[in-house]
C-alpha positions in Angstrom: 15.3 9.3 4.2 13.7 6.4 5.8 11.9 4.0 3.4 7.7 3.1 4.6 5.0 1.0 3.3 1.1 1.9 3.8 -1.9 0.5 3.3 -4.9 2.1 2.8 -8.2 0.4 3.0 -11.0 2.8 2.0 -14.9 2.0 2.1 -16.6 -0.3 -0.4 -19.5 2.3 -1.0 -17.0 4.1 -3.4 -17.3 3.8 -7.2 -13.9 2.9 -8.7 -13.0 6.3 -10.0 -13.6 7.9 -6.5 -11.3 5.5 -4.6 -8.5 6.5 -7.7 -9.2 9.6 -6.4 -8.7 9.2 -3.4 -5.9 7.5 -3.5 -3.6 9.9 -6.2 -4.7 12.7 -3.4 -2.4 11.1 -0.7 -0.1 10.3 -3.0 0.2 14.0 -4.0 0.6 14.6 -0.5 3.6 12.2 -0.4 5.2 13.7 -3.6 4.3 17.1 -2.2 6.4 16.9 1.0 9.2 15.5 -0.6 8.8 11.5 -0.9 9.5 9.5 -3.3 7.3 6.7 -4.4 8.8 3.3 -4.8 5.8 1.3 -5.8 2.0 1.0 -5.8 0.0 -1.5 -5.9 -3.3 -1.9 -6.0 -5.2 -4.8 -4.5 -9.0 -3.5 -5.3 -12.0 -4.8 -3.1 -11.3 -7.8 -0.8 -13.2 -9.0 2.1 -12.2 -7.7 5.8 -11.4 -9.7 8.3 -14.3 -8.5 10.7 -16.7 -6.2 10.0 -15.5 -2.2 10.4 -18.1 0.4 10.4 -20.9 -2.3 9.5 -19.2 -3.2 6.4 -17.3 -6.7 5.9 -15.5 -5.6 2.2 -13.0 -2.4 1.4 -10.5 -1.3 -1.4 -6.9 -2.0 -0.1 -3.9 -0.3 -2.1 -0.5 -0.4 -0.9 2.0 2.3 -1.4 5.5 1.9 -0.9 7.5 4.8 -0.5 10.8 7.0 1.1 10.2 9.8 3.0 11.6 11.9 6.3 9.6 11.1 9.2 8.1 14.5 9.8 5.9 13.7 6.6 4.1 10.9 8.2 2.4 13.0 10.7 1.1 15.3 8.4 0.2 12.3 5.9 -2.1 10.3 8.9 -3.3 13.2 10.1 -5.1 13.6 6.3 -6.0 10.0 6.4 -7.8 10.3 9.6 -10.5 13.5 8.9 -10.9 11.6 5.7 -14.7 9.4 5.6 -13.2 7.1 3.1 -10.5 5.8 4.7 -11.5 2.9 7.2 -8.4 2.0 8.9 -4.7 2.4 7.5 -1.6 1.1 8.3 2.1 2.5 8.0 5.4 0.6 8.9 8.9 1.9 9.0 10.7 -0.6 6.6 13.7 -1.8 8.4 17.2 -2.8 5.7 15.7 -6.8 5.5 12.3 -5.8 4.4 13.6 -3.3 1.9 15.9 -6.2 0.4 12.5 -8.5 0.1 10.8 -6.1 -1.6 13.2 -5.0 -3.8 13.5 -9.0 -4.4 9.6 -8.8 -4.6 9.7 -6.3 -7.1 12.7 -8.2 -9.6 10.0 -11.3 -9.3 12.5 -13.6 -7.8 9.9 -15.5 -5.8 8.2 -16.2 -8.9 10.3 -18.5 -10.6 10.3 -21.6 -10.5 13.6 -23.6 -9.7 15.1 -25.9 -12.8 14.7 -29.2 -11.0 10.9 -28.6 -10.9 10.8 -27.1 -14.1 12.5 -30.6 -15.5 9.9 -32.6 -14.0 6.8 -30.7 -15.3 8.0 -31.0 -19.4 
């Protein structure tokens, strides 16, 4: 199974509990055609980079997940007749990127290295 990432950015006008909703319904979808989910994470409502549909904020989450490819399809096909979603994004995660996120995940990029660490006490 090939491992993917997508992000979802769904419409501001949503109340928090809707867009929850939203989002465990594609991730049912996943789990339903056989993917596993890796991680999720959710980034809540940030500002767009230009305006989409006359709105300039949306709720991002990302989902990082491994899944055969005939599941994709089926999985944007559900994100496009769905209002909510305003644009999404999925990319096939090549061996590198699965590395940095697995490197991601440990928090490796968030330590700090000893020298620095000296300096600072």
């Amino acid at each position: 199974m090939q491992q993917y990432e997508i992000v979802i950015v769904l419409t501001p006008l949503l109340s928090e509990d809707i867009a929850k909703e939203a989002i465990a319904k594609y991730s049912k979808v996943l789990t339903d055609g056989g993917a596993e989910i890796v991680q999720e994470d959710n980034w809540g409502l940030r500002k767009l980079a230009y305006p989409i549909q006359k709105k300039t904020t949306g709720y991002y989450h990302l989902t990082e997940f491994k899944a055969p490819g005939e599941l994709i399809n089926k999985l944007e096909v559900e994100l496009r007749r769905d209002e909510r979603v305003l644009r999404f994004l999925t990319i096939a995660l090549d061996k590198h990127a699965v590395a940095y996120n697995d490197k991601k995940r440990s928090g490796a990029f968030n330590k700090k290295p000893a020298a620095k660490l000296e300096e600072a006490n």
